[in-house]
PASEKOL-502019 format. One record per residue (C-alpha): residue number from 1; x, y, z. Coordinates in steps of 0.02 Angstrom, whole numbers, padded with zeros to 5 digits. Example, Ala and Ser with C-alpha at 12.3 -4.5 7.8 and 13.67 -1.06 7.14 Angstrom:
# PASEKOL-502019
+-----+--------+--------+--------+
! seq !   east !  north !     up !
+-----+--------+--------+--------+
!   1 !  00615 ! -00225 !  00390 !
!   2 !  00684 ! -00053 !  00357 !
+-----+--------+--------+--------+
This chain:
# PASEKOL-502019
+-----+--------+--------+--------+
! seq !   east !  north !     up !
+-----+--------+--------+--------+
!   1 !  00256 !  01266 !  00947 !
!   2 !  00235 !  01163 !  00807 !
!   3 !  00364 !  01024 !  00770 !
!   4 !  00417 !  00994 !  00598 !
!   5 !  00370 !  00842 !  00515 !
!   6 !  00509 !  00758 !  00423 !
!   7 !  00465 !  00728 !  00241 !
!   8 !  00440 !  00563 !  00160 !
!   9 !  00313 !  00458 !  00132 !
!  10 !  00234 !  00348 !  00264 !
!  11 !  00120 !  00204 !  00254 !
!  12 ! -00002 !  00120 !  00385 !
!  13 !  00114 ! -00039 !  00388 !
!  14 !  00256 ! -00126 !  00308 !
!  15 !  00144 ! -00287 !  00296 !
!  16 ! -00008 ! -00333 !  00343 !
!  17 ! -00110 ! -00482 !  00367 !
!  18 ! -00294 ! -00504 !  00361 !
!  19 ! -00429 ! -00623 !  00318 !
!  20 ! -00511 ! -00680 !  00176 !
!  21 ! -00682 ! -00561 !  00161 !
!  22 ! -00614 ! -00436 !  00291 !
!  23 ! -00625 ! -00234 !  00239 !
!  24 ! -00451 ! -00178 !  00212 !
!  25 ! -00388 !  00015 !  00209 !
!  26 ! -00206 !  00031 !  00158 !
!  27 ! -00141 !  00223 !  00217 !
!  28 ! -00028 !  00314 !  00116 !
!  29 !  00041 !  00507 !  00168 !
!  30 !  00194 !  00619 !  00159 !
!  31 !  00255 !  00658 !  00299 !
!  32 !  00309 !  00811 !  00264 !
!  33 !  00214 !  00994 !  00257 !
!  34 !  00196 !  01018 !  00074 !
!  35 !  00050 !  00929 ! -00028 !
!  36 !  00085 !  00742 ! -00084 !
!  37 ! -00004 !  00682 ! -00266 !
!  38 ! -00018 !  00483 ! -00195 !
!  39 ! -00062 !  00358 ! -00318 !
!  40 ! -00037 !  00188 ! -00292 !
!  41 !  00033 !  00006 ! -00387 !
!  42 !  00040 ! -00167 ! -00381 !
!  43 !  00191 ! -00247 ! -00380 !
!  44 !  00232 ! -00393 ! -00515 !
!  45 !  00330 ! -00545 ! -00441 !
!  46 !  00489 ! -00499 ! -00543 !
!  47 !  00495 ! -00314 ! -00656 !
!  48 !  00365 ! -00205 ! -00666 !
!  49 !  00183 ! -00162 ! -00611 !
!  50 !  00018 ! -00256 ! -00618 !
!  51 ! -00160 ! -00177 ! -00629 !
!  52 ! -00243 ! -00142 ! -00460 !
!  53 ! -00397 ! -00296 ! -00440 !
!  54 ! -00562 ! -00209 ! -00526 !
!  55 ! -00631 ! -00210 ! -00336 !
!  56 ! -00512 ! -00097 ! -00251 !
!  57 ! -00520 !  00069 ! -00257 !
!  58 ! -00368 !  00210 ! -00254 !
!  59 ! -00443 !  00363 ! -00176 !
!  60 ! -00252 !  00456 ! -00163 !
!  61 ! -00174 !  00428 ! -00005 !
!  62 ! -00295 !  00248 !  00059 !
!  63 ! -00310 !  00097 ! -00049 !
!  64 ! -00473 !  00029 ! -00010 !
!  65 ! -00520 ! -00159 ! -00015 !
!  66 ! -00708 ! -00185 !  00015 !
!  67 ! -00680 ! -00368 !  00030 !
!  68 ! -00518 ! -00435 !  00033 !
!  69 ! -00477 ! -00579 ! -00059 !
!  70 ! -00342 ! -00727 ! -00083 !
!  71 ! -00290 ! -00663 ! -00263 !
!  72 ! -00278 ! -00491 ! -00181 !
!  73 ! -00097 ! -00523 ! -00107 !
!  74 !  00049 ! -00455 ! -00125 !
!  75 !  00157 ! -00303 ! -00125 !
!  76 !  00085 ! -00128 ! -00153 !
!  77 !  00177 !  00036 ! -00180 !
!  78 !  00103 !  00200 ! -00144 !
!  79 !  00209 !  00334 ! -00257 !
!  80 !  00206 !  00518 ! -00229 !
!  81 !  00275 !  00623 ! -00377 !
!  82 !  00236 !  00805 ! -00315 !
!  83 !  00431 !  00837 ! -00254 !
!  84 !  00568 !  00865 ! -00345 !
!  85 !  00600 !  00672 ! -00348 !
!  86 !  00473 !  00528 ! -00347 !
!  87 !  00455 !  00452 ! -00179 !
!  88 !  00403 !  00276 ! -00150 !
!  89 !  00345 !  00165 !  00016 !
!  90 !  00278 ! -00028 ! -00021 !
!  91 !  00169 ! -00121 !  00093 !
!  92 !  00161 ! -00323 !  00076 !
!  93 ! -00028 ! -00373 !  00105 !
!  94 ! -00035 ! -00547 !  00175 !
!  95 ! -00199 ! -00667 !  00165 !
!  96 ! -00247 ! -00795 !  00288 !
!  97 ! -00393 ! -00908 !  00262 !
!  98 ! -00450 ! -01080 !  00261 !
!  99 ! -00315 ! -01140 !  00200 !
! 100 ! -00200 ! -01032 !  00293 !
! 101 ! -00081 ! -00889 !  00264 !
! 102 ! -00074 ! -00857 !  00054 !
! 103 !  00095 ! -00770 !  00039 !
! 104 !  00185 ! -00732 !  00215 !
! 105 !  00337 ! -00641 !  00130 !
! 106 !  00403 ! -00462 !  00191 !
! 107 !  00475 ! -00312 !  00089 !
! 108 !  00543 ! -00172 !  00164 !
! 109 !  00507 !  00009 !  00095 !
+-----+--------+--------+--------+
């Protein structure tokens, strides 16, 4: 039997920490049956959206970071707009390095 998957979206973490040069993968899906059109943002400290860094790459569903680094934290939002109402999940990325941890903060989805 197959057990039905209920739908919303679902990210690989509600924050994350990693270090500075480290590969990052951020995962994005619906986890629901039907097909999810993922796309995904950067969130501004206060209203609105920033562009995503020129190095990382939105490939629908995974946010790839080749090399992750200190100016690259900070919350991302993966949005799916293929239902009847957009969807959202955020994920707060979190750099540690030599000088420690750059922003240690947590949002929930």
């Amino acid at each position: 039997t197959t057990e039905a998957v209920p739908e919303g979206l679902v990210v690989s973490s509600n924050v994350r920490t990693f270090r500075i040069g480290e590969p990052v993968v951020l995962s994005c899906c619906n986890g629901g049956n039907r097909k999810s059109e993922v796309a995904w943002l950067r969130k501004a400290d206060v209203h609105g959206y920033l562009d995503l860094p020129p190095s990382v790459q939105d490939t629908g569903g995974r946010l790839v970071f080749a090399s992750v680094a200190a100016d690259h934290a900070g919350t991302y939002e993966c949005l799916d707009f293929s239902g009847a109402a957009p969807q959202f999940a955020a994920t707060r990325l979190t750099i540690s390095g030599p000088m420690g941890v750059v922003d240690a903060r947590i949002d929930q989805c």
